[in-house]
C-alpha positions in Angstrom: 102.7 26.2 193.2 101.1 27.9 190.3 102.2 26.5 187.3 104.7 28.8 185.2 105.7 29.2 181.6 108.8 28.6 180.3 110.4 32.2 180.8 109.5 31.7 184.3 106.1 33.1 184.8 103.6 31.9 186.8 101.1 30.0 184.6 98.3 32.0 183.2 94.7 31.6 184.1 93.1 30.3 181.0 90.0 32.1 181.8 92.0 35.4 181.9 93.1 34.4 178.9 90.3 34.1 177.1 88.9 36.9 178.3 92.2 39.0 177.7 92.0 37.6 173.6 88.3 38.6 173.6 89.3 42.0 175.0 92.6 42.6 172.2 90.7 41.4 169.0 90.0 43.7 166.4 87.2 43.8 163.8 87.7 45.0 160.7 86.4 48.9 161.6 89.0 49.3 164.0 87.4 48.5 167.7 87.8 45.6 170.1 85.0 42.5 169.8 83.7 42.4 173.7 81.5 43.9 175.9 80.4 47.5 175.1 80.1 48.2 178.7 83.2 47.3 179.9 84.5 49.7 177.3 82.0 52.9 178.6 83.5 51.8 181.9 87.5 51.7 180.8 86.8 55.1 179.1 85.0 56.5 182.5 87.8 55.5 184.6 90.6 56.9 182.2 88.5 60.2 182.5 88.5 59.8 186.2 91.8 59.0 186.5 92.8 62.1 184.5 93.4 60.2 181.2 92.1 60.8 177.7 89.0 59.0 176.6 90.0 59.0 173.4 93.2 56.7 173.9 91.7 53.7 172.4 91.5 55.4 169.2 94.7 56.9 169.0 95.9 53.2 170.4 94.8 51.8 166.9 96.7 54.5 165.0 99.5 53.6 167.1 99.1 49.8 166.8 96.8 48.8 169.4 98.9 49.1 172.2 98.4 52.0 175.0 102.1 53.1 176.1 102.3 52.5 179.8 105.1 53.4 182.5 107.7 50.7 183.5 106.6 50.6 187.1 102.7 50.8 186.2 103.5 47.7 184.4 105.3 45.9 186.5 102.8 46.1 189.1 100.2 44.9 186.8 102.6 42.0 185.7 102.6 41.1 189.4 99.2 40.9 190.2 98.5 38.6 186.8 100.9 36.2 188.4 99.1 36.0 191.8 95.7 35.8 190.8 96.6 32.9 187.7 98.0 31.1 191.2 95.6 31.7 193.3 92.6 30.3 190.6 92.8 26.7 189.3 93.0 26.6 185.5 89.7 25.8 184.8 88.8 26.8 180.8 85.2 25.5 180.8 84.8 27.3 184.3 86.3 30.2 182.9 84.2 29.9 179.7 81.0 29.5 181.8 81.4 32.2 184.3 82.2 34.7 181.2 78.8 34.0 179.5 77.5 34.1 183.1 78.6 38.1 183.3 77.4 38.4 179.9 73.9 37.1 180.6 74.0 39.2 183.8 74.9 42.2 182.2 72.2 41.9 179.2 69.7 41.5 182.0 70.9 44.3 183.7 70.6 46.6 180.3 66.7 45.5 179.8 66.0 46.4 183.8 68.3 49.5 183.9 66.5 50.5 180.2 67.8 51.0 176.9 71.9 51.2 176.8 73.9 54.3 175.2 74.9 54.2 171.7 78.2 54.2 171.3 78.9 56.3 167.8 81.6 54.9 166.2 84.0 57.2 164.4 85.9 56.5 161.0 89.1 57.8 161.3 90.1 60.2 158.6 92.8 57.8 156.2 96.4 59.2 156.6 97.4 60.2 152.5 99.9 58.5 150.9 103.5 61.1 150.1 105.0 58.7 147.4 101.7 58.7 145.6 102.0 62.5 145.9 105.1 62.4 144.7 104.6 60.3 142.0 101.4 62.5 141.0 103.5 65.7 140.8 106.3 64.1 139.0 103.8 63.3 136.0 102.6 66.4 135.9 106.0 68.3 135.6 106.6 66.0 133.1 103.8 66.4 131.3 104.2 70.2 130.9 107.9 69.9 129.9 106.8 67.7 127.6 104.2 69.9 126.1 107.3 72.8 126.3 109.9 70.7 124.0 107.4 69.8 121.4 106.4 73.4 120.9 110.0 74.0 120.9 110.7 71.9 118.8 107.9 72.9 116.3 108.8 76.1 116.4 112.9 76.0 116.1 112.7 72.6 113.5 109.6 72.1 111.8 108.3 75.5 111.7 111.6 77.1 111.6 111.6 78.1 107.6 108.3 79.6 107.8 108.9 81.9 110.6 112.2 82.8 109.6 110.8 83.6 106.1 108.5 85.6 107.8 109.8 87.7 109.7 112.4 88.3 106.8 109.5 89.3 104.6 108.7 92.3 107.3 112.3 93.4 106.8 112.4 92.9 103.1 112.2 96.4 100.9 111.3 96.1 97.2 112.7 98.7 94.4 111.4 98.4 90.8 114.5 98.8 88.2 112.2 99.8 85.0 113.8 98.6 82.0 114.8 101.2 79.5 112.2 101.0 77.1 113.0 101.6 73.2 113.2 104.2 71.1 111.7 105.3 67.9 113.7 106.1 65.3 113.5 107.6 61.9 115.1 105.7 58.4 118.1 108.1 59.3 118.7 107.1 62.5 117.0 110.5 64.5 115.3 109.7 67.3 111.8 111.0 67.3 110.8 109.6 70.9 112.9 107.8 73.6 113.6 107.4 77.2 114.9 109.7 79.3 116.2 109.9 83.2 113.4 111.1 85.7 112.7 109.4 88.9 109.7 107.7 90.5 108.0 108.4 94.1 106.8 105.7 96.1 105.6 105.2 99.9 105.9 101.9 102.7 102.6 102.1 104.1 104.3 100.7 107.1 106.7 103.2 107.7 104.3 105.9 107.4 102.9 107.2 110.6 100.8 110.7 109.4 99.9 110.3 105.5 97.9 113.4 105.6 100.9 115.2 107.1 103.1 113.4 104.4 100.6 114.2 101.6 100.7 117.5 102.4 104.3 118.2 101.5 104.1 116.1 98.6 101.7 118.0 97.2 103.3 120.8 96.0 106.0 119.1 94.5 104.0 116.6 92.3 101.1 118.4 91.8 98.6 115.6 93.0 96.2 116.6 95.4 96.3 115.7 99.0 93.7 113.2 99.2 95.0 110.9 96.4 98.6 111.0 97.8 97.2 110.2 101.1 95.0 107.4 99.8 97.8 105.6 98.6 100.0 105.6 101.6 98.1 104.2 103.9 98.1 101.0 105.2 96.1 98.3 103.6 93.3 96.3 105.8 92.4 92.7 104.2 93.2 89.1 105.1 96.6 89.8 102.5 99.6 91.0 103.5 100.3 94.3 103.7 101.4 96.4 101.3 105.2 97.8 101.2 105.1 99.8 97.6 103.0 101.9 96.6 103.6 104.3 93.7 103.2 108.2 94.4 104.0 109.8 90.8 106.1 108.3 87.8 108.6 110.0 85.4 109.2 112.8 88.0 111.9 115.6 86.9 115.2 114.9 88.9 115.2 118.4 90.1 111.5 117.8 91.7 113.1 113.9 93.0 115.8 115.5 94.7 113.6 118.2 96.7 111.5 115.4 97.8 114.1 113.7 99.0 115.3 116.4 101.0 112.3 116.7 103.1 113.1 113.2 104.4 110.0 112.1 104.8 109.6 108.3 106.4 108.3 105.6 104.6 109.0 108.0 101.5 111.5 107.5 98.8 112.7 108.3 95.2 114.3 106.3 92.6 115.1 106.0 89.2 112.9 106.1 86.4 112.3 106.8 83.0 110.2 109.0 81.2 109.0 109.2 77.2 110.8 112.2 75.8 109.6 113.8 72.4 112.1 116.0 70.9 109.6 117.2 67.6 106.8 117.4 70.3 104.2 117.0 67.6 106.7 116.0 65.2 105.2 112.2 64.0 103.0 112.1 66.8 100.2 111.1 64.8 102.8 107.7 64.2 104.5 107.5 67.2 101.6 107.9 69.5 101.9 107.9 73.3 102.7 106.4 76.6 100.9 106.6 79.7 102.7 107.4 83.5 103.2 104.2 83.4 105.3 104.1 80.3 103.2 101.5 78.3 102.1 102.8 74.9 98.4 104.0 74.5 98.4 105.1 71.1 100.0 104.9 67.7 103.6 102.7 66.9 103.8 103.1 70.3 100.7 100.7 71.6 100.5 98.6 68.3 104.5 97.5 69.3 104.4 97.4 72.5 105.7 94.1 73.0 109.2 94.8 71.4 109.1 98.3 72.8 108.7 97.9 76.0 111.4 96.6 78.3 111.5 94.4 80.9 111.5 95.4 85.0 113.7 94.7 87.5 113.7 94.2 91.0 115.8 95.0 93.9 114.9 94.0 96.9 117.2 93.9 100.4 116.9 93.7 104.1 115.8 97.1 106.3 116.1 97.9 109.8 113.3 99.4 111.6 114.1 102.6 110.4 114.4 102.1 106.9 117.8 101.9 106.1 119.5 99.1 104.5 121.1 96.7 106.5 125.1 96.3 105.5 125.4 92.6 105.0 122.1 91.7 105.0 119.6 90.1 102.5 120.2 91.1 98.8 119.1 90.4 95.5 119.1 91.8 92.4 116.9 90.8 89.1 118.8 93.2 86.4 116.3 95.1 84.1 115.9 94.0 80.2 116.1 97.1 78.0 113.4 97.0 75.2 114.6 97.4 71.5 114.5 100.1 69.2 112.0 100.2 66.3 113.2 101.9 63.2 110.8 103.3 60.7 110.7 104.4 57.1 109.4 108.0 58.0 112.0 110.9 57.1 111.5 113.2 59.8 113.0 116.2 57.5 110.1 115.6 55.6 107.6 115.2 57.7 108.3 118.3 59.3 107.8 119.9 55.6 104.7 118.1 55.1 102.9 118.8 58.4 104.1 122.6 58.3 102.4 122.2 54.5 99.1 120.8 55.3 98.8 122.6 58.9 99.4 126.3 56.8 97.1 125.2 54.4 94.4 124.6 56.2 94.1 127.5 58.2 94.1 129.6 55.2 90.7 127.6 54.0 89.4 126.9 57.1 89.5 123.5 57.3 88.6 121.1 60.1 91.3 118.1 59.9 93.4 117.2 56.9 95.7 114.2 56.7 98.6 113.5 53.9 100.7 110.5 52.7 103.7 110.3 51.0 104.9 106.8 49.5 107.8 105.7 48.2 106.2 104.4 44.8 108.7 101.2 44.4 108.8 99.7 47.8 105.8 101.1 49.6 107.8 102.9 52.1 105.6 105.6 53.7 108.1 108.4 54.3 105.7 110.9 55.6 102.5 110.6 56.9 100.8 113.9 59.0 97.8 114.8 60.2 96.5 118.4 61.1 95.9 120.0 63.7 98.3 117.7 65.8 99.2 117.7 69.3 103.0 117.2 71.6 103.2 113.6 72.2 104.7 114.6 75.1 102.1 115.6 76.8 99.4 114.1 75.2 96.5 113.9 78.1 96.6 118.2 77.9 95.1 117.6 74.3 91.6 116.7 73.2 91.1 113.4 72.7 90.3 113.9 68.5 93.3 115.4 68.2 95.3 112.4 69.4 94.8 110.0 66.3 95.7 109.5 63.1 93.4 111.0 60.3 95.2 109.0 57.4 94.4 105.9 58.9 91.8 106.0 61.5 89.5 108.6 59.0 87.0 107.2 56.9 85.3 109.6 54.2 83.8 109.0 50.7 86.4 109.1 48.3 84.8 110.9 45.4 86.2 111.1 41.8 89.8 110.2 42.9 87.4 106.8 42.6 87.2 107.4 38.7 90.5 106.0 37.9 89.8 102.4 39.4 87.2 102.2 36.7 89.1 103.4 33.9 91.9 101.3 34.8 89.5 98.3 34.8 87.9 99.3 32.1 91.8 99.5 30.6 92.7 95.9 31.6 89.4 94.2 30.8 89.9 95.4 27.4 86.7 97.4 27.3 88.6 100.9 26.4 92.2 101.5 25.0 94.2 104.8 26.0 93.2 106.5 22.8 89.5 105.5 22.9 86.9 108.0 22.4 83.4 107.1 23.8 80.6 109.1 23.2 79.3 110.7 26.7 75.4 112.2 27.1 75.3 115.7 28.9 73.3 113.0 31.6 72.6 109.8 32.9 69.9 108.3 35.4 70.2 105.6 37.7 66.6 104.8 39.3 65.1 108.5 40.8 68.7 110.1 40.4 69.7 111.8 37.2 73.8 112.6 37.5 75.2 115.3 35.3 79.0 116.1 34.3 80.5 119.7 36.5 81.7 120.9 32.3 77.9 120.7 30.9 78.3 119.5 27.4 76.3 118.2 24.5 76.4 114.3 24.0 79.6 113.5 22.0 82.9 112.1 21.5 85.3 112.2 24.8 89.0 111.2 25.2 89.9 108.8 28.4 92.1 111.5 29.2 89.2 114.0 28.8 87.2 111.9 31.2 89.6 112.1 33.8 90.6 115.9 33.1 86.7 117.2 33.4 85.5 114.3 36.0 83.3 113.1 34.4 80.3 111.4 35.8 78.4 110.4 32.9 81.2 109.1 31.3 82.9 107.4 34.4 78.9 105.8 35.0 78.9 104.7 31.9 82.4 102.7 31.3 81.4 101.3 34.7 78.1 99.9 33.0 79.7 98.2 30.7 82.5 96.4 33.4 79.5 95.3 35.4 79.2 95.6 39.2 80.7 92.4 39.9 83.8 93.3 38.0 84.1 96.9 39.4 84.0 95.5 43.0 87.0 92.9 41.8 89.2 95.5 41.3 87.8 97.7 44.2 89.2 94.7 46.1 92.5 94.7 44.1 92.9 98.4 44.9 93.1 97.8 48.6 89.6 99.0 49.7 87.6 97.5 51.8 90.5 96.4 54.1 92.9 97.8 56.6 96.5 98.0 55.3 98.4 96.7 58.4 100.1 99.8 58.2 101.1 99.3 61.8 99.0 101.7 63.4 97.1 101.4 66.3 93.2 102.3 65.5 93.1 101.5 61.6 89.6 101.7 60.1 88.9 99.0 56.9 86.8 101.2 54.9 83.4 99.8 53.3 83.2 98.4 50.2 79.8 97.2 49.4 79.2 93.5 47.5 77.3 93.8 44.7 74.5 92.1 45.7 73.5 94.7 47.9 73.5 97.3 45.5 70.3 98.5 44.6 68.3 101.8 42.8 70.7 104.9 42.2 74.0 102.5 43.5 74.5 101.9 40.4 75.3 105.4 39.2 77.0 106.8 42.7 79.2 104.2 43.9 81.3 104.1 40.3 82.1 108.1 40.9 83.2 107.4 44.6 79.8 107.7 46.2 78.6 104.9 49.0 81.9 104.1 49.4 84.0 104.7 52.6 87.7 105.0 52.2 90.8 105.9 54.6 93.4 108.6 52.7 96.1 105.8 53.1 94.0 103.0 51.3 93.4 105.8 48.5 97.4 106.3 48.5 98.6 102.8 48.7 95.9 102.2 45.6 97.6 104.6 43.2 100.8 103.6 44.4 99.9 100.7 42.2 99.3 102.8 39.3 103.0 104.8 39.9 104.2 101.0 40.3 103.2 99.6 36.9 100.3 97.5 38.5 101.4 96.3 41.3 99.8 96.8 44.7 102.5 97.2 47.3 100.8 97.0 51.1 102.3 100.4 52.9 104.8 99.9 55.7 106.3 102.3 58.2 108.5 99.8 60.0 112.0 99.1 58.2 113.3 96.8 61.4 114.1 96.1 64.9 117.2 96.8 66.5 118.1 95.1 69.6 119.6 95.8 72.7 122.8 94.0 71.4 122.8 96.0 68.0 120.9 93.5 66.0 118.9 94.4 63.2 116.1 92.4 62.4 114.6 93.7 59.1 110.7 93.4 59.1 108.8 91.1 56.7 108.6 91.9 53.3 105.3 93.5 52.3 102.7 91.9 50.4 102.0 92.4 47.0 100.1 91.6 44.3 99.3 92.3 40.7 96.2 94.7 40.0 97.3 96.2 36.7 99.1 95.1 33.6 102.1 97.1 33.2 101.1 98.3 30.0 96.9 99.4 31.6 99.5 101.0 34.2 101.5 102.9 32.0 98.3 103.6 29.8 96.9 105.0 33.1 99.8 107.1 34.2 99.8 109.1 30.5 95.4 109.5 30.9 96.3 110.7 35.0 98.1 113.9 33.6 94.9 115.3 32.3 93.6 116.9 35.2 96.7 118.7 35.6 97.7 119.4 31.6 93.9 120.1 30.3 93.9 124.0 31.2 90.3 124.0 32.7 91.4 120.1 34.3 90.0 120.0 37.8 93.6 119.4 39.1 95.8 122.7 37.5 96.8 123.5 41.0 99.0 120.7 40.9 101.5 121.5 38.4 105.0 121.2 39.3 107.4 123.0 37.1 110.0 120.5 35.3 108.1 117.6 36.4 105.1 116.0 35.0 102.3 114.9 37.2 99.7 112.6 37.0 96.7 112.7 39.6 93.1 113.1 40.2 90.7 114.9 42.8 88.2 114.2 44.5 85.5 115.9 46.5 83.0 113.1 48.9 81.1 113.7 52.2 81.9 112.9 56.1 79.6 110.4 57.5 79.6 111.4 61.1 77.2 110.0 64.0 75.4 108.1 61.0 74.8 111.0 59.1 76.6 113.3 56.3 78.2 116.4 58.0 77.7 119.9 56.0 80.6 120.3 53.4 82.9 118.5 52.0 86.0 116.2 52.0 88.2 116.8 49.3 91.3 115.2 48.1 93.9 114.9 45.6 95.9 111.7 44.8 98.7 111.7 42.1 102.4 110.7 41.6 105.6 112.1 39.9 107.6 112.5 37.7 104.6 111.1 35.7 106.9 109.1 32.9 109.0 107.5 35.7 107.1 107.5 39.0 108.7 107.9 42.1 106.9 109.0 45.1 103.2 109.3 45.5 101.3 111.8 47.4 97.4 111.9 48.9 96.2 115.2 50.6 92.8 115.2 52.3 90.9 117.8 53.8 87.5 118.5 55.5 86.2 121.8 54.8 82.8 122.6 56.6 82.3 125.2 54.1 83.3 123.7 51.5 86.1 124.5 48.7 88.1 121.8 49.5 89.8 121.5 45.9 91.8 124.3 46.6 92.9 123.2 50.1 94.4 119.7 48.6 95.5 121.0 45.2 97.9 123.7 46.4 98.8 121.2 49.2 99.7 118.3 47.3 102.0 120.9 45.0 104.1 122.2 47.6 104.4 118.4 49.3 105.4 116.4 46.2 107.5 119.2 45.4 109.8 119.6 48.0 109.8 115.8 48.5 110.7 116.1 45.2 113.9 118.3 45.9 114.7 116.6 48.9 115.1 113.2 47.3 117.3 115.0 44.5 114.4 113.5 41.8 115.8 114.6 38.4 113.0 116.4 36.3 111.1 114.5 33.9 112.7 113.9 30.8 109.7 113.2 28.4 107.2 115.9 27.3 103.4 116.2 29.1 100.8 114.1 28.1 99.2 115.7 24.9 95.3 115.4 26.0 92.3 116.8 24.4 89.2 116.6 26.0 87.4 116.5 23.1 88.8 115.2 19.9 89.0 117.1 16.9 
């Protein structure tokens, strides 16, 4: 009986065995270690028997083992067990008669020729779904990732920046100008100040057609097209774009509100402030002028600009896209600072009378320009100060651009014989001369190629100081300056206030020349003592025999008398300087000689006599140095004070005549100023008699 293994089988052929191991091992590609042939033939017969020669491959997918039916099996099963009992176990039988078939068949392959290849295939590898998985899950992550950081760059780091600015893109800015201070005179009138007028500006942004929109503006603001439509469009650069842009300044409110009718987007109109003149050219050689954009450009008005001008404010809030202001939105407000008022010393009655004076004057002589001064003699006080022709403050830009200065400051012109008196008075104080000296004075004099003569030809003899003064002399005045010496004549040149701006406050004040002595050479010496080579502005001239009125001593002109404040502070200005030129008995000695021109009945200044009052003075006829060279005619001038016994006012007149005749001009003009200044100031009349002068003594 065939031997049988535990389960009950018959006992297996340990030949079969082998050969069934052999058959089921795998190598490491995937197909069984045996015979090649016997696998061409399986294959053939699985074909033959309507099977798929491809189920050995799809058996290693599926494990290596070929599904079979039950009964297929069983039948197989069956005839194991009767051929293991029919064949004695026998493994080195077995083992020979496999190598046996094995030799057999290799000899059969060389006789039959060379044996098929069998190609074997690589599978293709079944992909893994959790690495898939896993794959796709760190790439969803990854981009969520990426998500939240930008989220949370933009919404916490970032946040500020972009809120700021897209705030910025809503934000609208207004300018609040600050009221800017007026000019008033010592009595309080206000000779310019700020009045309500409106302002035009455009957003670029809002502004879809600014050739559309500069064509209704136009009309209204009398700018032409192009410029308005410059303005309002939108700025390209790397900077942000602009959202104000100013159209026209001190607008009239009538014109503000038209334009705001039209309703123009991106267009608007606010409050402003314009520079309003009431005199029109009353002071406006003082006051000077603003521009549009209401800084000062000329006169008191640029040289104190910084106490002037006001400070702006700002408004700025939120807008919605079409403009409007968002209730409840952003809002600020920086409140405007209001500039403060500058009071001066200038008595606008007055200078109304003055200019009307000098301006009548002129016209009847013909006269280019003119300029006069009037000084209070104690305190240096300019209470007038004109200038002719003048122009409207106003509207100064419509006037030619000579016309908009001041010709007692900003004028410089040889000062002639009103010269004379500096070097009497220094001849007075250095003790050379007394008042009642009488020095003998040639009919001429010659100073290197130039021989100077007096305008009264006389023979050489005996003058009075007075005399001098009363005939303007030359050969007398050359002479007494001879014996001071140049160095000594330029000392008190100096003294006098020449040679040096005032500080008057003006904007645009010339200093003069004065030459140093050292420079003086040839016919010098002769023309600069009778006001000749010397350059001179009429207010230096008035604030120099000021100190003559004001028993010697030099007072510096001011025109300010203080500051008042938004809060109704005064702040007085700084005293003015001073200093001693004069004794107070040369000074008086000097006031008593001064009345010659006017007293002497052939005196060069006899058009100055003021009934009631005596009056000391001197005239003066010099050239214009213009473009480097002297113009044709002549600048004359007259410079004096009254009452002459007790001084109280001082007044220069100065006048360019092309055709000469000047004298008369300045005489007649200097009567009717001091005068009615004068009157005005209730002066009482003088009390002591006219200086008793003779020219020449008896």
């Amino acid at each position: 009986m065939p031997p049988t293994d535990p389960k009950g089988r018959g006992a297996s052929d340990p030949r079969r065995d082998g050969r069934r191991q052999v058959r089921r091992g795998y190598s490491p590609r995937g197909h069984t270690v045996g015979d090649d042939g016997d696998e061409d033939r399986r294959r053939r017969a699985a074909v033959r028997r309507g099977g798929d020669a491809l189920r050995p491959a799809l058996r290693l997918v599926e494990g290596g083992a070929e599904p079979e039916s039950p009964r297929r099996t069983a039948r197989a099963r069956e005839r194991t067990r009767q051929k293991v009992a029919a064949t004695p176990v026998d493994r080195q039988s077995n083992t020979r008669s496999v190598r046996a078939r094995q030799t057999q068949r290799a000899t059969a392959t060389k006789a039959s020729g060379p044996r098929r290849r069998v190609i074997k295939r690589r599978l293709p590898k079944i992909g893994n779904p959790k690495r898939r998985l896993r794959l796709g899950m760190t790439l969803i992550l990854l981009i969520f990732a990426i998500a939240g950081g930008r989220l949370v760059q933009l919404q916490v780091t970032d946040a500020a920046a972009y809120a700021a600015d897209a705030l910025g893109q809503r934000l609208q800015e207004e300018i609040i100008p600050g009221s800017r201070g007026s000019i008033l005179d010592r009595n309080g009138e206000r000779l310019a100040f700020s009045g309500a007028a409106r302002y035009v500006y455009a957003d670029p942004e809002l502004i879809e057609d600014p050739k559309k929109a500069a064509d209704k503006l136009t009309p209204l603001l009398g700018i032409p097209t192009r410029e308005l439509a410059d303005k309002m469009k939108q700025t390209k650069g790397d900077g942000p774009p602009s959202r104000f842009e100013y159209l026209a300044r001190g607008v009239d409110v009538e014109i503000g509100d038209k334009i705001e009718k039209l309703e123009i987007p991106g267009v608007r109109v606010a409050y402003d402030e314009r520079r309003e003149v009431p005199g029109q050219d009353l002071a406006a050689n003082i006051i000077g002028f603003t521009g549009l954009d209401g800084n000062g450009l000329g006169g008191m008005e640029a040289s104190y600009e910084d106490i002037l001008a006001g400070r702006d404010g700002e408004r700025k809030y939120e807008v919605s896209a079409s403009g409007q202001e968002i209730p409840g939105g952003f809002h600020r407000e920086e409140k405007a600072k209001p500039g403060s008022d500058l009071k001066l010393t200038v008595d606008s009655d007055l200078q109304y009378q003055v200019q009307r004076i000098l301006s009548d004057t002129m016209a009847k002589k013909n006269a280019e320009f003119g300029a006069a001064v009037v000084m209070d003699a104690d305190t240096g006080e300019v209470v007038s100060m004109a200038s002719a022709p003048s122009y409207d403050a106003a509207n100064p830009m419509e006037y030619d651009k000579s016309l908009r200065g001041d010709r007692a400051t900003d004028s410089v012109v040889e000062p002639g014989s009103i010269h004379k008196a500096i070097v009497v008075g220094a001849a007075l104080e250095e003790g050379i001369i007394d008042r009642d000296s009488e020095p003998v004075v040639g009919p001429t004099i010659t100073k290197a190629d130039n021989t100077y003569r007096d305008t009264h030809p006389h023979e050489k003899r005996p003058m009075t100081i007075g005399g001098i003064l009363a005939h303007s002399s030359n050969v007398g005045t050359i002479d007494l300056a001879d014996k001071l010496g140049p160095e000594k004549l330029y000392e008190y040149q100096k003294k006098f206030g020449l040679g040096a701006g005032t500080d008057v406050g003006v904007a645009g004040e010339a200093a003069g020349i004065v030459r140093e002595p050292s420079t003086w050479q040839g016919s010098d010496f002769g023309s600069i003592p009778i006001g000749l080579g010397v350059a001179v502005t009429p207010l230096q001239m008035a604030a120099g025999y000021n100190a003559i009125a004001n028993d010697g001593m030099y007072v510096q002109p001011s025109l300010v008398e203080c500051t008042i404040s938004p809060d109704g502070d005064k702040d007085k200005a700084d005293a003015p300087k001073s200093h001693r030129v004069f004794s107070k008995k040369t000074a008086r000695d000097l006031q008593y000689v001064l009345q010659g021109p006017i007293v002497v009945p052939d005196g060069t200044g006899t058009l100055a006599k003021i009934p009631g009052y005596n009056v000391a003075g001197k005239t003066g006829t010099g050239k214009l140095v213009r473009d480097g060279e002297y113009a044709p005619g002549e600048v004359a001038s007259f410079v004096g004070f009254a009452p002459a016994d007790k001084p109280e006012y001082t007044v220069a007149v100065f006048a360019y005549t092309p055709g000469g005749g000047g004298g008369e001009v300045t005489g007649t003009a200097f009567r009717d100023i001091m005068q009615y200044t004068l009157g005005h100031y209730r002066v009482p009349p003088s009390t002591e008699k006219p200086a008793d002068i003779e020219v020449y003594p008896t």
